[in-house]
N, C-alpha and C positions, 0 to 999 in steps of 0.2 A: 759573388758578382765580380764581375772583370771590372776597372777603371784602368782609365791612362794614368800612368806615371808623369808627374810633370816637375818633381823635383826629388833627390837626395841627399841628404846631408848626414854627417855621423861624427862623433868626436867623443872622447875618453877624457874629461877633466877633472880636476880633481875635484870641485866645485859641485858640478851638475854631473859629475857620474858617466859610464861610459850610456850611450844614444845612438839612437838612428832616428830623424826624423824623414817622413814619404806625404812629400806635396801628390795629391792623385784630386783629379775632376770627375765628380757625381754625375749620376745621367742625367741631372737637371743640369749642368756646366757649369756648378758651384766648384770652386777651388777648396779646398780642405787639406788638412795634417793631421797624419798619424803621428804622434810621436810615441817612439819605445824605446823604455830607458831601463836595462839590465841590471840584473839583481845584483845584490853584493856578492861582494868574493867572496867564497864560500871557509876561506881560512879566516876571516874575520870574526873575533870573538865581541858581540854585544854584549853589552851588562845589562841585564832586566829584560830584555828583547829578544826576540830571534831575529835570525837575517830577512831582509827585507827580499820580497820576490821581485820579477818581473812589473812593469809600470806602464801601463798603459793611455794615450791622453788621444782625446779628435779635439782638433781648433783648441780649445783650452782645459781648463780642470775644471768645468760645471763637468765634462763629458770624460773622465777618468775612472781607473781603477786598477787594481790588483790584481793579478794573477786572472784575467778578464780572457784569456786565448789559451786552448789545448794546442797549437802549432804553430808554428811560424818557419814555412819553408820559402827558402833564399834559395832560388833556379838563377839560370845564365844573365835571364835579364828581367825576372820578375822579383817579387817577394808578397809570398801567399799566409793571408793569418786567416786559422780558424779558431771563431771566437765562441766562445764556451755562453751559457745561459747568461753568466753576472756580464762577460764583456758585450755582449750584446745588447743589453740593457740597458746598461753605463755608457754606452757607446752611441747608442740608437744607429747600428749597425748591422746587417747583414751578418748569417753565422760566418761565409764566405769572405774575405775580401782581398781580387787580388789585383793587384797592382804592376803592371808591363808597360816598362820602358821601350822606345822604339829603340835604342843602342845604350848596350851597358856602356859608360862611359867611367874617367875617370872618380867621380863621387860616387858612382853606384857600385865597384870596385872595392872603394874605401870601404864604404858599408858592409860589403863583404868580409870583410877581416874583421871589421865591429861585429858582426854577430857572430864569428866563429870566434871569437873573445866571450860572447856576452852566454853561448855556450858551459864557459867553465866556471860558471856564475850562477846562482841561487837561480834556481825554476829553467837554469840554460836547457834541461834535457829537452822543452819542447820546441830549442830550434833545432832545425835541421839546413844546413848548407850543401848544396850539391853541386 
């Protein structure tokens, strides 16, 4: 399903990890966030663990999960996730959802390089930037 974009935001700290969160309004004209927070680097050695994937959240972490999306394609001025059975569920989400900014702006820009970063990163192969 399509939604408007109605906000951007992305950041790489060292704290909360590199992100993109995507403010978008449901056809009901509820405001909502996706936030997606990129796997570890993939040179990172855990002890007892593997590297963590991909992170997926709507509005908060009742509505998260793991490795929850087969793609995440970043066009000029959208960014399209297709969300696999588990994100969907976890999500109560549409397998679709894509979210279109009226003008890429500066923040939607930023996020651009956040995900061609988030890319070289645990589960990166199913974004794609174009």
């Amino acid at each position: 399903m399509k939604y408007p974009l109605t906000s951007i935001k992305s950041g790489n700290e060292d704290m909360s990890g590199i992100w993109v969160s995507i403010g978008f309004r449901s056809k009901d004209g509820e405001q909502h966030m996706l936030h997606i927070v990129g796997g570890e680097e993939t040179n990172a050695q855990p002890v007892g663990r593997t590297l963590v994937p991909i992170y997926l959240e709507r509005d908060d972490q009742s509505l998260s999960c793991y490795q929850g999306a087969d793609k995440i394609l970043v066009e000029a001025a959208s960014v399209t996730v297709t969300l696999n059975k588990v994100g969907q569920d976890a999500l109560e989400l549409p397998k679709t959802l894509q979210c279109v900014a009226e003008k890429a702006g500066r923040d939607f820009k930023k996020a651009r390089g956040i995900f061609k970063e988030m890319k070289t990163r645990k589960s990166g192969e199913i974004i794609r930037v174009v």
